[in-house]
C-alpha positions as CSV (number, residue, x, y, z in Angstrom):
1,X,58.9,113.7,46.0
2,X,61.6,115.5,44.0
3,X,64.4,117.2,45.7
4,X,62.4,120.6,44.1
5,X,59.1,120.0,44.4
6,X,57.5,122.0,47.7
7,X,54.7,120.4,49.7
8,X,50.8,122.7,49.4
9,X,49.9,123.2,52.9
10,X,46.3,121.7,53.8
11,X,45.5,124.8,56.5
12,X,46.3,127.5,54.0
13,X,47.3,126.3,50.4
14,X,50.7,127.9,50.6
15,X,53.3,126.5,50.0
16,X,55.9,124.5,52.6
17,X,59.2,123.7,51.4
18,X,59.7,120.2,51.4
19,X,63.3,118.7,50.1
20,X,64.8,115.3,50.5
21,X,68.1,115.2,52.2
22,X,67.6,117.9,54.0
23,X,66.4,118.7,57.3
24,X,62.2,119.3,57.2
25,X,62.5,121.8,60.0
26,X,65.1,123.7,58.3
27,X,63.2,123.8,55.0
28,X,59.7,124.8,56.5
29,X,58.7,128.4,55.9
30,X,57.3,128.8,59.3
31,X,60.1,127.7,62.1
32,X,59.2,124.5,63.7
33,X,59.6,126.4,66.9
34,X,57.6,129.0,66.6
35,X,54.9,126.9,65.7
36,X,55.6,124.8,68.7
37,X,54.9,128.1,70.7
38,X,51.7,128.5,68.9
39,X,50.4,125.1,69.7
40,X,51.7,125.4,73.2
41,X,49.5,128.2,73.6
42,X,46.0,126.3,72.5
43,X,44.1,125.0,75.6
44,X,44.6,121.5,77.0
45,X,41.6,119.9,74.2
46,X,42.8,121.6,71.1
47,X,46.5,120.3,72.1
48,X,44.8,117.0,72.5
49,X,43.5,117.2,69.4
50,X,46.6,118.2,67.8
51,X,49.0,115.5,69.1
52,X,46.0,113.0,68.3
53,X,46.0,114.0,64.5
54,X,49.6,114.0,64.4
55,X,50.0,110.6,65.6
56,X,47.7,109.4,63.3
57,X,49.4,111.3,60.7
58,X,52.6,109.3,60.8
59,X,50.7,105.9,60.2
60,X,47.2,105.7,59.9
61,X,47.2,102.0,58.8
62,X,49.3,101.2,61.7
63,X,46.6,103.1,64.1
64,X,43.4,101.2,62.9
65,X,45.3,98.3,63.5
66,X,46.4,99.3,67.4
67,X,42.3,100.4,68.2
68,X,41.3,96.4,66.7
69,X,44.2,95.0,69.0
70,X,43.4,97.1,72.1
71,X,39.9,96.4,71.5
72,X,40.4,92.8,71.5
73,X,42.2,93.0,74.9
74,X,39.9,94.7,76.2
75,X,36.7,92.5,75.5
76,X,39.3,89.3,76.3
77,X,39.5,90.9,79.9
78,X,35.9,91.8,80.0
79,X,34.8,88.1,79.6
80,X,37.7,86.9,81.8
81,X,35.9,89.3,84.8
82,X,32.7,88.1,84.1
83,X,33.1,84.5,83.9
84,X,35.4,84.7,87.0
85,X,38.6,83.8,85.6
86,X,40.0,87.0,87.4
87,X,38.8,88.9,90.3
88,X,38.7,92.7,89.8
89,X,40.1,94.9,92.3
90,X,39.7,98.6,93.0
91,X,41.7,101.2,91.6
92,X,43.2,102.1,94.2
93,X,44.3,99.3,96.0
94,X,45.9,98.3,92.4
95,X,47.6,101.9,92.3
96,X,49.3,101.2,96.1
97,X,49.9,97.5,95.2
98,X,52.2,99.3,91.6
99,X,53.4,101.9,94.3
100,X,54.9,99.3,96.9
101,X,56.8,97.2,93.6
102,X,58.2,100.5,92.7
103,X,59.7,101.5,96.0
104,X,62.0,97.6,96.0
């Protein structure tokens, strides 16, 4: 993107000021706080939501990639609890087992 060229925003089609070398938050139309206020204000699923999409926004590639690792894991561990590799144990005796390491 040229130093001149401004950015069409998806939600509205105007346009958002977008110039290299400079700070994005200083160059937005709308004040990064302010619309930090707005989000703030959604309920708990639409922040969800939000955050989730933004993640994703900062690279996708790298997030299809994350799910197929983490989904790998998590099948590994499935078969290493069935076949008895490893014994399961409830939550919460693993939650006070975490809590006693943290308190040495």
């Amino acid at each position: 993107m040229k130093a001149d060229a401004a950015a069409t925003d998806r939600a509205g089609g105007g346009p958002v000021a977008c110039m290299v070398g400079q700070s994005y938050a200083s160059s937005m139309s709308i004040p990064v706080e302010k619309l930090t206020e707005e989000m703030l204000a959604l309920p708990a699923e639409a922040r969800a939501l939000l955050a989730d999409r933004l993640v994703e926004s900062l690279d996708p590639l790298a997030d299809d990639e994350v799910r197929a690792s983490w989904a790998a894991e998590a099948i590994r561990r499935r078969d290493e609890v069935r076949s008895g590799k490893v014994e399961a144990i409830p939550g919460d005796v693993a939650a006070a087992q975490v809590r006693s390491l943290l308190r040495k």
